[in-house]
GUTI-737967 format. One record per residue (C-alpha): residue in three letters; x, y, z. Coordinates in steps of 0.1 Angstrom, whole numbers, padded with zeros to 4 digits, always signed. Example, Ala and Ser with C-alpha at 12.3 -4.5 7.8 and 13.67 -1.06 7.14 Angstrom:
// residues 2
ALA+0123-0045+0078
SER+0137-0011+0071
END
This chain:
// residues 502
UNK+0264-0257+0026
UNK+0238-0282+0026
UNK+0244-0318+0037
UNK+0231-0347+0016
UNK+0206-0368+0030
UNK+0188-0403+0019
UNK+0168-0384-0008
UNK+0200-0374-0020
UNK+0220-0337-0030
UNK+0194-0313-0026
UNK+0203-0279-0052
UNK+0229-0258-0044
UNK+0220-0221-0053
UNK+0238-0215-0090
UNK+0250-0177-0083
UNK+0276-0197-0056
UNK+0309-0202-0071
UNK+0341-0209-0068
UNK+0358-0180-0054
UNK+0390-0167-0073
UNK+0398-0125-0074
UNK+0364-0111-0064
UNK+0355-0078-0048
UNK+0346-0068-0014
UNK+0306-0069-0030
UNK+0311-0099-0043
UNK+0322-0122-0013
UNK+0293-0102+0004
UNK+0271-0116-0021
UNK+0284-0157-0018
UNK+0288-0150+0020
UNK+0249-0138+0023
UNK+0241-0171+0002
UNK+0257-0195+0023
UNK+0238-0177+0051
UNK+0204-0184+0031
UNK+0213-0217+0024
UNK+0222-0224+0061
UNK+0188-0211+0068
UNK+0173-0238+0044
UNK+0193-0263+0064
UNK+0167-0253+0098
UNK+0134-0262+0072
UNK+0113-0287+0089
UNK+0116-0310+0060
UNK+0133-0321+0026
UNK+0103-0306+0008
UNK+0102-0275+0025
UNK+0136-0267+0021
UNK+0142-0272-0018
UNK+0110-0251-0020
UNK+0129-0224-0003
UNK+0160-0230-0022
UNK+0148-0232-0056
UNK+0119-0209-0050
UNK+0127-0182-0032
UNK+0167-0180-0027
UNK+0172-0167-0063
UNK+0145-0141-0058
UNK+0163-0128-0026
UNK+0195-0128-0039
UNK+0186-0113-0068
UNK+0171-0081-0049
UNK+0207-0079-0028
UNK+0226-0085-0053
UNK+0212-0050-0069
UNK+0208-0031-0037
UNK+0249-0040-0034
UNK+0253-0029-0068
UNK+0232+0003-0069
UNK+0234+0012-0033
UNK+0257+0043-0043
UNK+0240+0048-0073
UNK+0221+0082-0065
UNK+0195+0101-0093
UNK+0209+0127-0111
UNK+0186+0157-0096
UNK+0192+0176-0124
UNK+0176+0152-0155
UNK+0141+0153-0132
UNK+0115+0170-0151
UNK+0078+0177-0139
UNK+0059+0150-0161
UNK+0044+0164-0197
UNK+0010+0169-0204
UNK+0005+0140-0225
UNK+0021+0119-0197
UNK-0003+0130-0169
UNK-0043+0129-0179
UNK-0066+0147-0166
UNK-0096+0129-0151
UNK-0119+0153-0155
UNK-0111+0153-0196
UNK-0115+0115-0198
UNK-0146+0099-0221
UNK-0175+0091-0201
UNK-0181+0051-0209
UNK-0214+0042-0222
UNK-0233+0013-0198
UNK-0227-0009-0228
UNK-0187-0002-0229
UNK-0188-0009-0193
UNK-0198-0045-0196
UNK-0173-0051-0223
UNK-0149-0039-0203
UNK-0160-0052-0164
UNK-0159-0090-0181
UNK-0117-0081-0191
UNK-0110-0069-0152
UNK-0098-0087-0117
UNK-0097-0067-0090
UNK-0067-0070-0069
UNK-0062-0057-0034
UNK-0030-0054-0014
UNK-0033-0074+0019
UNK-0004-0077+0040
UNK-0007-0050+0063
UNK-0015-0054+0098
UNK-0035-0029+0119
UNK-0004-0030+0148
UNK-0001+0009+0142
UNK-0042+0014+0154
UNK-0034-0013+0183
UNK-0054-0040+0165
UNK-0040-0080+0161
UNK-0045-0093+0132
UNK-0048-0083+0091
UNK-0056-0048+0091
UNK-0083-0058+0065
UNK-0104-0071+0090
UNK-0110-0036+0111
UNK-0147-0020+0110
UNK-0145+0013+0095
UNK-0178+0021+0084
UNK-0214+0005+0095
UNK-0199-0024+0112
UNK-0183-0034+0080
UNK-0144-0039+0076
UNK-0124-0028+0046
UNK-0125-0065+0032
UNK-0164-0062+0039
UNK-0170-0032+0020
UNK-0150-0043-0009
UNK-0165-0078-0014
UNK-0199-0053-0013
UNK-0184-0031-0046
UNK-0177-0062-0062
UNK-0210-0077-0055
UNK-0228-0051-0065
UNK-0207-0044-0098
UNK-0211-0080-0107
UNK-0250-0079-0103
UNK-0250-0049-0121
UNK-0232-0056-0152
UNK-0241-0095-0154
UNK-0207-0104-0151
UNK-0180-0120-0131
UNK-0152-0097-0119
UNK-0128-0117-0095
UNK-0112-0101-0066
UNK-0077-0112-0061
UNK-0059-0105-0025
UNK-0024-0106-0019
UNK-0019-0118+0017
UNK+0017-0114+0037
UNK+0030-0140+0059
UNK+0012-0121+0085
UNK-0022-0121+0070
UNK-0022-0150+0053
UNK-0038-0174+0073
UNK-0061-0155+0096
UNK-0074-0139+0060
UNK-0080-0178+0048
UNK-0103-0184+0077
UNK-0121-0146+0071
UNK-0131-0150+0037
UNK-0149-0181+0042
UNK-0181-0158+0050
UNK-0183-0146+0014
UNK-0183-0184+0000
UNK-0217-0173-0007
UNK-0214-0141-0020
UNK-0212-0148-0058
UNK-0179-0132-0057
UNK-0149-0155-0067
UNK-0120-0145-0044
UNK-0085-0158-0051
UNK-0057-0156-0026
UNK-0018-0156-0028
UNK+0011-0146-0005
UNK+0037-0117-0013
UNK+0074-0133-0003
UNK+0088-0135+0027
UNK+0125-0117+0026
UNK+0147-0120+0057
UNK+0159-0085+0075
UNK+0195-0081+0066
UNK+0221-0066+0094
UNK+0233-0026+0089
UNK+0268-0033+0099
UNK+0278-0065+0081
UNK+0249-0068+0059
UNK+0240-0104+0067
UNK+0202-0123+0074
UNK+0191-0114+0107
UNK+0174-0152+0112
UNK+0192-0181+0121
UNK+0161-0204+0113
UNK+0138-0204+0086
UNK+0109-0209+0106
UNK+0118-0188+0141
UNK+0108-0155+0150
UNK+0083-0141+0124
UNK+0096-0103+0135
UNK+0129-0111+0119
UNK+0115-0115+0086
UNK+0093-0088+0060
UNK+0074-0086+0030
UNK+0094-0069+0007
UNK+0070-0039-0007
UNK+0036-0039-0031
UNK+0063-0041-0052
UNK+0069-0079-0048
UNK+0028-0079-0064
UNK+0041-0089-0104
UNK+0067-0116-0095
UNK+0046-0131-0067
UNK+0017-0130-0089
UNK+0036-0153-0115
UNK+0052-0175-0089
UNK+0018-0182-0075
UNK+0004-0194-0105
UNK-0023-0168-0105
UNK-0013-0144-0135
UNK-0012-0174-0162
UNK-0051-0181-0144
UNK-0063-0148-0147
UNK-0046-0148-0184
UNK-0065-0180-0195
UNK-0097-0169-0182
UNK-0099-0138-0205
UNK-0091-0113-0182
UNK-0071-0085-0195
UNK-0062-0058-0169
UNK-0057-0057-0132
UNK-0068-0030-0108
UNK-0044-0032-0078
UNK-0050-0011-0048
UNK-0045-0009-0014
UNK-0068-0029+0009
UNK-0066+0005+0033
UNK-0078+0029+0006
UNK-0119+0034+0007
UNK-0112+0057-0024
UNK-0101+0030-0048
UNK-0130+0016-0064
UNK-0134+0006-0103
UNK-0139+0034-0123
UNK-0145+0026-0160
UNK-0135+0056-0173
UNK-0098+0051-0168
UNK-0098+0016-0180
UNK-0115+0026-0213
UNK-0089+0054-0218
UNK-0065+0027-0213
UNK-0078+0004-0239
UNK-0087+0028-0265
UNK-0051+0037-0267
UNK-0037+0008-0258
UNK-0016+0023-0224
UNK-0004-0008-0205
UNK-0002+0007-0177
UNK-0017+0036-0156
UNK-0010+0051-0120
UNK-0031+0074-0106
UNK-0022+0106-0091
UNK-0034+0135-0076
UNK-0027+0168-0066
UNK-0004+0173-0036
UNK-0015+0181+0003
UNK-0002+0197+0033
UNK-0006+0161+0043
UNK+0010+0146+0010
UNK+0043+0160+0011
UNK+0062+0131+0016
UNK+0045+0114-0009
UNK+0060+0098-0042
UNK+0053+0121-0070
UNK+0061+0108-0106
UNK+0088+0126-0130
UNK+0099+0130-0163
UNK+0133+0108-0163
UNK+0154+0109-0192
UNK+0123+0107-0215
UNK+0101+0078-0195
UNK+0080+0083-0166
UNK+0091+0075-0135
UNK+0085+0074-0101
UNK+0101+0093-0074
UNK+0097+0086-0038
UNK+0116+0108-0010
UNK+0137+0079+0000
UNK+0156+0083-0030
UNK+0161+0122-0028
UNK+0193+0137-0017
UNK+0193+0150+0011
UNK+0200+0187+0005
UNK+0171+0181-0022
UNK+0144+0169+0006
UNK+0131+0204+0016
UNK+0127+0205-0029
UNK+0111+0174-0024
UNK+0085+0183-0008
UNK+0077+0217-0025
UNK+0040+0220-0041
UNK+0048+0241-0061
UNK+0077+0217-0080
UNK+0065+0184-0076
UNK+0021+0193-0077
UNK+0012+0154-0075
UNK+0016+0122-0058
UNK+0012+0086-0064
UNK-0022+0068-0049
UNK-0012+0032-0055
UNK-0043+0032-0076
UNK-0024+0015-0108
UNK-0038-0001-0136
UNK-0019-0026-0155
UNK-0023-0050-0186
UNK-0018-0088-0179
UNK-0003-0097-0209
UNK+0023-0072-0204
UNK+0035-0082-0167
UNK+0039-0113-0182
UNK+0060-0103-0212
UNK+0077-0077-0186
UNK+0087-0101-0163
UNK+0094-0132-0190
UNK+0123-0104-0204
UNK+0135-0097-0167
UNK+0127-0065-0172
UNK+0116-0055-0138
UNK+0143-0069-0125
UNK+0158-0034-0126
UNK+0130-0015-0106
UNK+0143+0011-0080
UNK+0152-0004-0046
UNK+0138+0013-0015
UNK+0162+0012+0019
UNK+0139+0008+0047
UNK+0162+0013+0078
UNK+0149+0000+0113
UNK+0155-0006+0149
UNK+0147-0041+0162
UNK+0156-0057+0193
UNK+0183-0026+0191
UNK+0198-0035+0163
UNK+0202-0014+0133
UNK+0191-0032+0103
UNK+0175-0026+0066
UNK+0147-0042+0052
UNK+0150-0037+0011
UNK+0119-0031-0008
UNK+0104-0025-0044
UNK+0070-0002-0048
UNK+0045-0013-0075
UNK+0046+0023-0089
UNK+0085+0018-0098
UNK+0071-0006-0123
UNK+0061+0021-0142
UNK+0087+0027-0169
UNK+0090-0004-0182
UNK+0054-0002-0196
UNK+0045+0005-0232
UNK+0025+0039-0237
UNK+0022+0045-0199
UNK+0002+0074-0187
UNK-0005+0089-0148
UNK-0044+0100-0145
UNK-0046+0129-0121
UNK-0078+0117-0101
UNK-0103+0137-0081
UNK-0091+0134-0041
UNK-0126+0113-0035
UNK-0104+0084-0053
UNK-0073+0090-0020
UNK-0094+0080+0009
UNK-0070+0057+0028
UNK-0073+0049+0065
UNK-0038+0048+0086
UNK-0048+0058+0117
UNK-0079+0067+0136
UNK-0075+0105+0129
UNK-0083+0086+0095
UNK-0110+0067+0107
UNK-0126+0098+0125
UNK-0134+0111+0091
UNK-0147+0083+0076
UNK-0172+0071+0103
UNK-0181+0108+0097
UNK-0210+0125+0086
UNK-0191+0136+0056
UNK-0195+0105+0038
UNK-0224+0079+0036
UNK-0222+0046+0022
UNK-0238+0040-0011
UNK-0232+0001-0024
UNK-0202-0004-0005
UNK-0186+0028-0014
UNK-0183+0061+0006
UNK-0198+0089-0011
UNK-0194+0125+0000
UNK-0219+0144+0017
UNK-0232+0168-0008
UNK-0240+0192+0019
UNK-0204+0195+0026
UNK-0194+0236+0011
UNK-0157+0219+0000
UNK-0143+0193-0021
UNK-0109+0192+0005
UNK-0112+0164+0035
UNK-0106+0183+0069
UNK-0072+0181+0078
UNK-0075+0157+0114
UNK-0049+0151+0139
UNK-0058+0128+0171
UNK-0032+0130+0196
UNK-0012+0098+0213
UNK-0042+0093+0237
UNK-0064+0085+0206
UNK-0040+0060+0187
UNK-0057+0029+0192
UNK-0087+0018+0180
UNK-0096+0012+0219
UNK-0094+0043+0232
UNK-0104+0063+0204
UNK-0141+0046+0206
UNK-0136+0054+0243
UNK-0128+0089+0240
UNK-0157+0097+0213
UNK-0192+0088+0226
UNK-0205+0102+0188
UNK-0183+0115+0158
UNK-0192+0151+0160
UNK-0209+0167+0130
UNK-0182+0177+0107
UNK-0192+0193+0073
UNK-0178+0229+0078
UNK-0147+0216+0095
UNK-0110+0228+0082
UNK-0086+0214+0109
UNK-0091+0201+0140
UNK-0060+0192+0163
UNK-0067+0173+0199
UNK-0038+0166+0221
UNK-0047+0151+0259
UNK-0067+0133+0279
UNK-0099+0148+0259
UNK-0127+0130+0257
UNK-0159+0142+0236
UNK-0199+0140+0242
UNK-0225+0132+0214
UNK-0241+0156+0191
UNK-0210+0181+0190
UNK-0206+0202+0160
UNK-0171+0217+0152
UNK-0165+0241+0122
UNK-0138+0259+0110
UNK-0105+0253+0126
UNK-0103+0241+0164
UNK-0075+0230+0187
UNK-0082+0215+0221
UNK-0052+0208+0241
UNK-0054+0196+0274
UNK-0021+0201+0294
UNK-0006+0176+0309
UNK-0024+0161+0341
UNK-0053+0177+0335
UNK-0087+0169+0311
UNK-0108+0179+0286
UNK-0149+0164+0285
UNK-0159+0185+0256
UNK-0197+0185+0264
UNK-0230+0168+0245
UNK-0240+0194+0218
UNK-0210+0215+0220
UNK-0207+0239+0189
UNK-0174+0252+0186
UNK-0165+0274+0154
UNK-0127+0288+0148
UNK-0119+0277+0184
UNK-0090+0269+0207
UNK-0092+0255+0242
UNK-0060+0247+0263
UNK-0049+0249+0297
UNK-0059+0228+0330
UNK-0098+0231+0327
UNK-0125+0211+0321
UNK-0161+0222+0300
UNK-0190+0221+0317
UNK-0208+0243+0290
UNK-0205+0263+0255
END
């Protein structure tokens, strides 16, 4: 508990009561809340702490308080059905909008992109945002460009929106003071911060409320509605006329506006739309959404049964997969979340490993939010719409050839005899952003390319053309220089050698 101080009884969290018969769950849940409230106790000041107790204390408890409900709860495998026709679009069957619809429509949107992700996996510091992908320009970069350009375009004022984590936050704040100038009105919010809860007695992992960052997470895109309304930010975008969000994430080079889908949505008045598209070698693990006793739903593989995984992942069953491209009406999050209706959305355990202790980190998608929309609809999207970049086998087809940047957005090179990206697999030597640029003097030419695999200490030359499928594998100990102007077609190189020609 809380001791008083000169200011007087600070709040005490309602859902903590007197004790009496309660279940094993239940003295879980008031012994988790005097652990959150003890962590309030460490806040540097009075302020601080009722911020955290009022604030955010109900939202956490609210989201374990479900997880130790549901946590056994598991989906009945049989009620899944592949999504109806009517429920899934297709893109290609949408209305093309008229120039003059598309300035009705551009002065309803705000753009919202989904910041909290740090480039740690590529060996970068800092928001992963802020990495140069393509012409010097970083994901924030390039998006700032679209909406630029958009703006100047269609006369109007489209806002971009960005929803920081406590890890991007500030170092964000101090990026996007370069675009002050930019004509582009960029507002800025964080996602909550959720402490990691403890595997084996499900307790918070922190013992201050300010200590080591690692011990805390945001708690999934999910988080995006409620922290949108705690922020202040939806009842802004409301008042200023704007009428439907486009949220995205920050990582995805694909997700641009695309007027199409958001007059579908308004001609027949879907509240909210999630783009798909059609399943991958590379997609399989995916979320795919379902037909759930009548409403659409999303399904992600953590909450498959296990004997069902293999099912899971089956193209044939489950054909599509959720881009995090969604669509949503404004007026409805806020009626959505006034009626505590998404209080009920699918909970996603996240196990880790920290510091070696096993612990869970629960978490909420923004795609979950799906069935508690009026009219909502999935959009099967062309793959040119999927272009995310999570590691440099990523970022090795987008600095490419294959694309070219065209007003901020990467078109593909027309030249190129397939619609299917080349399915690209760096090894461990190429992981970070580092040594990949160290390894690859110039991106080869890539427009007839299938698959390419490299594993080693391989390094490549510029002006190298590779086509078809090719696997270099340098054993262990040895090397790989794959020469300047190397064409290799439907090739494999292993073994201890080095190329000193074609």
């Amino acid at each position: 508990m809380i001791k008083q101080d000169n200011q007087g009884s600070l709040p005490q969290s309602p859902q903590l009561q007197s004790f009496g018969q309660r279940s094993s769950d239940q003295a879980t849940e008031d012994n988790f809340l005097r652990r959150l409230e003890a962590l309030g106790a460490t806040a540097p000041n009075d302020t601080v702490r009722r911020d955290f107790l009022v604030k955010e204390v109900p939202a956490i408890n609210k989201l374990f308080t479900r997880f130790l409900k549901n946590r056994k709860k598991v989906i009945d495998w049989e009620k899944i059905r592949p999504p109806p026709t009517e429920m899934v679009l297709n893109y290609k069957e949408l209305p093309q909008c008229s120039h003059e619809r598309r300035t009705s429509l551009a002065g309803k949107l705000a753009v919202l992109k989904l910041n909290g992700g740090l480039g740690t996996t590529m060996g970068c510091t800092g928001p992963k945002s802020a990495i140069e992908v393509r012409s010097d320009k970083t994901f924030l970069d390039l998006t700032v460009q679209q909406i630029k350009d958009m703006n100047e375009h269609y006369n109007i004022k489209v806002p971009l929106v960005l929803m920081n984590s406590f890890n991007t936050h500030h170092e964000t704040g101090k990026i996007i003071q370069k675009y002050k100038y930019s004509d582009v009105k960029i507002h800025s919010f964080n996602q909550s911060r959720f402490p990691r809860i403890l595997k084996d007695n499900l307790m918070p992992v922190p013992e201050k409320l300010f200590g080591d960052d690692a011990e805390w997470y945001p708690p999934g895109h999910g988080d995006v509605f409620f922290s949108l309304q705690n922020s202040g930010l939806l009842d802004t975008l409301i008042k200023e006329g704007k009428e439907y969000l486009f949220i995205s994430n920050v990582d995805n080079l694909g997700a641009v506006v695309d007027f199409n889908i958001l007059d579908m949505m308004e001609t027949i008045g879907c509240e909210y739309v999630m783009e798909v598209t059609n399943k991958t070698r590379a997609d399989v693990k995916g979320g795919t959404l379902i037909e759930y006793e009548g409403k659409a739903k999303l399904l992600e593989i953590a909450q498959v049964p296990s004997s069902k995984v293999e099912e899971f992942k089956s193209i044939k069953k489950f054909k599509i997969f959720n881009t995090n491209n969604i669509w949503v009406n404004l007026k409805a999050i806020d009626r959505v979340l006034k009626a505590n209706q998404l209080d009920d959305m699918d909970i996603i355990i996240n196990p880790k490993v920290a510091d070696g202790k096993s612990i869970l980190q629960l978490e909420i998608a923004a795609g979950a939010a799906i069935e508690f929309f009026n009219n909502a609809r999935g959009v099967n999207v062309p793959r040119s719409r999927f272009l995310p970049v999570k590691s440099t086998s990523d970022l090795f087809i987008v600095q490419s050839n294959l694309y070219s940047l065209e007003n901020g957005m990467l078109v593909m090179n027309k030249n190129r005899p397939f619609t299917s990206v080349p399915l690209v697999k760096l090894g461990d030597n190429f992981k970070k952003v580092s040594d990949y640029q160290a390894r690859i003097k110039g991106i080869p030419d890539i427009l007839e390319l299938d698959q390419l695999t490299v594993s080693g200490d391989v390094t490549f030359g510029t002006g190298i053309v590779l086509k078809g499928t090719v696997i270099i594998v340098a054993n262990h100990g040895s090397r790989i220089d794959v020469p300047e102007g190397s064409v290799f077609e439907n090739k494999v190189v292993s073994g201890n050698l080095r190329i000193l020609d074609q």
